[in-house]
MITITI-153263 format. One record per residue (C-alpha): residue in one letter; z negated, y negated, x negated. Coordinates in steps of 0.25 Angstrom, whole numbers, plus 5000, padded with zeros to 4 digits. Example, Ala and Ser with C-alpha at 12.3 -4.5 7.8 and 13.67 -1.06 7.14 Angstrom:
<kolgus>
A496950184951/S497150044945/
</kolgus>
This chain:
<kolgus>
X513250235036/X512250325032/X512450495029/X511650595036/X510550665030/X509750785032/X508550755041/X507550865038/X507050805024/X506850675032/X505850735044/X505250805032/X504850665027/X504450625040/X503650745042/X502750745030/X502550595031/X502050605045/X501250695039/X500450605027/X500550505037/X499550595045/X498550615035/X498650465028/X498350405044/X497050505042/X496850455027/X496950305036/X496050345047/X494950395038/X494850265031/X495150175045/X493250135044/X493650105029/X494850015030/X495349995043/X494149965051/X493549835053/X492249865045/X492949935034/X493349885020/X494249785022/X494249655031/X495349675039/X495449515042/X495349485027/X496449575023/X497449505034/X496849385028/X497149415013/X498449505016/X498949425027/X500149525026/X499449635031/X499449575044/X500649635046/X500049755053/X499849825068/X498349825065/X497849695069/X496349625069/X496349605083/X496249755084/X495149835086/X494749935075/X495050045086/X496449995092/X496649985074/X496350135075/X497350185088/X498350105082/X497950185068/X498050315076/X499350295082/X499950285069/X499350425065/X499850465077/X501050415074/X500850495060/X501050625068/X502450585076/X502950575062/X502550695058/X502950785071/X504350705072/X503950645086/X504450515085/X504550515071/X505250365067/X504250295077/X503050375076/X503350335059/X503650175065/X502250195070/X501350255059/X502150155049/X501650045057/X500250085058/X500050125044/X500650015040/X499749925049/X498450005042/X499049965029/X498949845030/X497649825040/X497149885027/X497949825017/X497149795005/X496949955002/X498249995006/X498950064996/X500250144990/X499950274999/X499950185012/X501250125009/X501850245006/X501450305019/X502150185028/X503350205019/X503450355022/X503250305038/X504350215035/X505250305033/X505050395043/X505250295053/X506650265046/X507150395044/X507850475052/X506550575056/X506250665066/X507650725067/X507050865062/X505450915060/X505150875074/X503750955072/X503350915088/X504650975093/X504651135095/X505451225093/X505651155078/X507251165076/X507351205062/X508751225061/X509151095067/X508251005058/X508851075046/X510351015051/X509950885056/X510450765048/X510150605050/X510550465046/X510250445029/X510250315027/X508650305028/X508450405018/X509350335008/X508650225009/X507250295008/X507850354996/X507950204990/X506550184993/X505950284986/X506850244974/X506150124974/X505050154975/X504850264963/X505750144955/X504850034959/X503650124954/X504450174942/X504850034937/X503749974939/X502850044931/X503950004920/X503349854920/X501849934917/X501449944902/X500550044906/X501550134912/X502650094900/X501450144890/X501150274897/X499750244901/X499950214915/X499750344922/X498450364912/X497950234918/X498250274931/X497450414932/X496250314928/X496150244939/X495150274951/X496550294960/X496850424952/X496450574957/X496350574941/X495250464938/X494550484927/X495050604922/X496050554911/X495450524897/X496450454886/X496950574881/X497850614894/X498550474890/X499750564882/X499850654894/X499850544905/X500850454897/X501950574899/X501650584914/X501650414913/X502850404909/X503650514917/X503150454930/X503750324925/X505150414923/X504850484936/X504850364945/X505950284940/X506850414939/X506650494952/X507450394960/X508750434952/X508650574958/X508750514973/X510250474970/X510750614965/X511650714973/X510750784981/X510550924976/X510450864963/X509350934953/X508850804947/X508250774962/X507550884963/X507050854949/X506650714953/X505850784966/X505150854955/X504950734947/X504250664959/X503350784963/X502850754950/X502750624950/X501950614964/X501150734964/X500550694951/X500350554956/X499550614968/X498850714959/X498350624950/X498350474956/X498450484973/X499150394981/X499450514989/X500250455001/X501050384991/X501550484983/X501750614993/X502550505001/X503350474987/X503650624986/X503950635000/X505050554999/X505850644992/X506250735004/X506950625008/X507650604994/X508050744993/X508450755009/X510050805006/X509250894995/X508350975004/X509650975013/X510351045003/X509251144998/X508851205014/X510151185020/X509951075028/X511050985034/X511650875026/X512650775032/X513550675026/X513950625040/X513850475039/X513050405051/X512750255055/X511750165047/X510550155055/X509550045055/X508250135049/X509150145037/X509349965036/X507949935039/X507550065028/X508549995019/X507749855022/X506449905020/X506849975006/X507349835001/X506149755006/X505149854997/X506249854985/X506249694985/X504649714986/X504649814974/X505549694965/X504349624960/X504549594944/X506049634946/X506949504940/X507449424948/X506949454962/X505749354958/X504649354970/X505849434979/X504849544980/X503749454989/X504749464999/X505249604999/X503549634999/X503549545012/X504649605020/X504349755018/X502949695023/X503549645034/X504449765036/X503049865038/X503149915022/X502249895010/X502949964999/X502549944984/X503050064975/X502050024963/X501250144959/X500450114946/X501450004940/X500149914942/X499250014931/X499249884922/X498449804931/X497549904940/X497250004929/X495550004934/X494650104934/X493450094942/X492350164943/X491350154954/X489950114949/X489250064961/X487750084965/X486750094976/X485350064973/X485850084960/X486250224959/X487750274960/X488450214974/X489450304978/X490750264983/X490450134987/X492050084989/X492850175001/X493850314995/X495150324990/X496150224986/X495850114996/X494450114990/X494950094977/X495949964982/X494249894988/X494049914975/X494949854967/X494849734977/X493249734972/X493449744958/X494649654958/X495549754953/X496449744965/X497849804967/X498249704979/X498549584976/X497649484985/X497949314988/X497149234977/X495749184982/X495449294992/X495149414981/X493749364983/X493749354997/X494349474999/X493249544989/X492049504995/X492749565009/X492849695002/X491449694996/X490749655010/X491449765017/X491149865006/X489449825006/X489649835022/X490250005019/X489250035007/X488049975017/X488550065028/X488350175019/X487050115012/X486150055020/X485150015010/X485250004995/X485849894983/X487249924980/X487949864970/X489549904968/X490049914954/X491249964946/X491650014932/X492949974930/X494050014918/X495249954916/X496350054910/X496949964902/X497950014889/X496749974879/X495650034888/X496450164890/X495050244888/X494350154897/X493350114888/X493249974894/X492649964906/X491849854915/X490749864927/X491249774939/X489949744951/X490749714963/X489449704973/X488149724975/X487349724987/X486249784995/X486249845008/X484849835018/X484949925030/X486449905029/X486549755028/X487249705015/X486649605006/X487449564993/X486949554980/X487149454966/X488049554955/
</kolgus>
């Protein structure tokens, strides 16, 4: 049996993902030429090749680019219904599939933020939503929605997910000798993912050792707040604490989505504490077990056994619990800068035209980066042995076929300056020049030249 709870706080949730749903479909949409469509970056039949997982997906290559993009366009649309309360749970089953599909048509420069957006239409399809905030409705019945009250059990079982997942990432940063030495975050606000690149010398390393190790704190000790009595000050503290922690991570690092979801989730925590605060209802009334709450309960399981890799005596267990959330729609990894020890690069970009200054040779943002780091073979996605190269040469031919379009004519020649931020290169006084191609482009026809 599960209690009742206030639904307001839950149609709050739903609203304001609906919401970044919206925009991150736009942020999708104006990368589709990039990604997505046939000519783009990637080589959509080689990714289902090499990621033979990724098959999984609604977006199939028997489809034309433009049937891809209605399909794409429902799931915006879909966006919206989540947003306005029309439909909410099914307009959510809808926007999760599609965005999911696109995840992994796209796979190898998915990333944190799109997970974390299919996670939050996850939810909304589970929880008991579109009981209040139904924004297409008129007159909107204010007094209503503050005594409405719904089945719980959802929400209990959410909270457990977002346990997990600041523990996971709190944990796990325990088995990084950067992080244990304080150095981490320093490192991290080096790397070309940071707002902050660039703009750290060595003497912020005092500083940025303090906030290191009270992020270390924050994450493995805001979980305890979520079991207190509601009302209870400390969980007010730890909302604190985690406006902290995620407002600085977006502030200084990105991954936007990510983290304004993570901060989200606290409208759900602290339901029976808003309740209390603006006089809304609270019930205790038991009710029957419903099946959202089961399948939410095995999902949650599924990404736990996926989080256990390293953990003693589960062995290999976590293989399994990777391949049934896969198989369950879900892609949950909560590991956010554990991995500092081995992709700790900083690049900068060196590439020429004729000789002088090429700018911006590689496409914007984070999935920019991730071509990168597949070129320099510094990448963060593990790929089957023998096919790195394979999958290399892919990316560079489709890189030389974007730069031409924009070059019709000159001798290009793609270079990078790498630093690794290592604990004995802290100043980053060791450094490298990478090539990575070199070609020449006629009238817009490619030819390749020796490095």
């Amino acid at each position: 049996m599960e209690r009742e709870t206030p639904a307001l706080p839950i149609d709050v949730y739903r609203t304001i993902i609906g919401l970044v749903a919206l925009i991150y479909f736009w942020g999708l949409h104006s990368e589709w030429r990039l990604y997505t469509a046939p000519d783009g970056y990637l080589d959509h039949e080689m990714v289902r090749k090499i990621f033979w997982f990724a098959r999984l997906t609604l977006y199939q290559p028997w489809m034309s680019d433009g049937f891809r993009y209605l399909l794409f366009l429902s799931g915006w649309a879909a966006c919206a219904g989540v947003f306005l309360g029309w439909r909410p749970r099914l307009c959510a089953l809808w926007a999760w599939l599609i965005s999911t599909s696109h995840f992994r048509w796209n796979f190898p420069v998915g990333y944190l933020d799109d997970s974390s957006i299919h996670l939050g239409l996850f939810w909304c399809m589970l929880l008991p939503t579109g009981t209040t905030l139904v924004w297409w409705k008129r007159p909107w019945d204010w007094s209503a929605w503050k005594q409405q009250c719904v089945p719980g059990g959802v929400c209990q079982v959410f909270v457990v997910n977002l346990s997990l997942s600041y523990w996971v990432t709190g944990l796990s940063k325990l088995t990084s000798k950067f992080w244990l030495e304080g150095k981490a975050l320093y490192v991290a606000l080096q790397l070309n993912i940071s707002r902050t690149h660039g703009w750290w010398g060595i003497s912020a390393l005092p500083a940025l050792k303090v906030l290191n190790y009270g992020a270390l704190v924050l994450e493995c000790s805001l979980p305890l707040v979520f079991f207190l009595k509601p009302g209870n000050k400390l969980r007010l503290l730890g909302l604190l604490g985690a406006c902290g922690l995620h407002l600085g991570i977006i502030s200084t690092i990105g991954v936007n989505y990510a983290n304004f979801c993570w901060l989200l989730c606290w409208v759900i925590v602290l339901r029976e504490d808003l309740a209390l605060y603006f006089g809304w209802a609270r019930s205790s009334l038991l009710v029957a077990r419903r099946l959202a709450t089961r399948y939410a309960a095995v999902v949650v399981a599924c990404i736990a056994l996926a989080m256990s890799e390293g953990v003693p005596g589960l062995g290999e267990a976590y293989g399994l619990g990777f391949a049934l959330q896969w198989s369950l729609g879900m892609s949950q990894e909560y590991h956010l800068f554990d991995w500092i020890d081995r992709f700790n690069f900083v690049v900068e970009d060196r590439s020429t035209l004729d000789d002088k200054p090429l700018a911006q040779p590689y496409p914007p943002g984070m999935r920019g980066l991730l071509l990168q780091s597949y070129l320099l073979d510094m990448r963060w996605m593990r790929l089957p042995r023998g096919q790195v190269g394979e999958w290399q040469r892919s990316l560079r031919e489709r890189l030389e076929l974007q730069l031409a379009r924009r070059i019709p004519n000159g001798t290009i020649v793609l270079r990078s300056h790498v630093t690794r931020v290592t604990l004995d290169n802290l100043d980053m006084h060791r450094s490298t020049d990478l090539e990575i191609d070199a070609f020449e482009v006629k009238e817009g026809k490619v030819s390749r030249l020796r490095l």
